[in-house]
N, C-alpha and C positions, 0 to 999 in steps of 0.2 A: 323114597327119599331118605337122606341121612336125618339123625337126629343128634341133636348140637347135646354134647353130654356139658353141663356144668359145673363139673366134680372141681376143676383146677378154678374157678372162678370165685374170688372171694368176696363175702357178702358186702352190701351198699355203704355201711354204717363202720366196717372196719377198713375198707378201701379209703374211703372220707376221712377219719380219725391217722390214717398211717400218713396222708396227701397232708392235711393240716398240721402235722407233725415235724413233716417233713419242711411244709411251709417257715413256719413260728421257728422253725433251727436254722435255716437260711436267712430270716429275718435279721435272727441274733448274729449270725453270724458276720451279716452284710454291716449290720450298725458299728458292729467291732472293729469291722477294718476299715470304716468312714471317720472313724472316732481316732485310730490311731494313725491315718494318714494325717488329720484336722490337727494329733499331739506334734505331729514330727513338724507340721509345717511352722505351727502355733512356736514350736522351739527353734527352729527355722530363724522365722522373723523374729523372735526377740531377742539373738543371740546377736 
């Protein structure tokens, strides 16, 4: 039988840490552009 080499496989704790990383800057990012659709509209209707 083959034997599965896990040489390119990165460990549990830095795969999670890069995912949650990755998470928490899509977060930020997503609020930014909820925030500046919410400014344009917000100026929008008061003009």
């Amino acid at each position: 039988m083959t034997k599965k080499h896990a040489s390119n496989d990165l460990p549990t704790t830095e795969a999670s840490s890069d995912l949650k990383g990755t998470f928490i800057m899509v977060m930020i990012l997503g609020l930014l552009m909820v925030g500046a659709w919410f400014g344009a509209y917000w100026l929008f209707i008061s003009r």
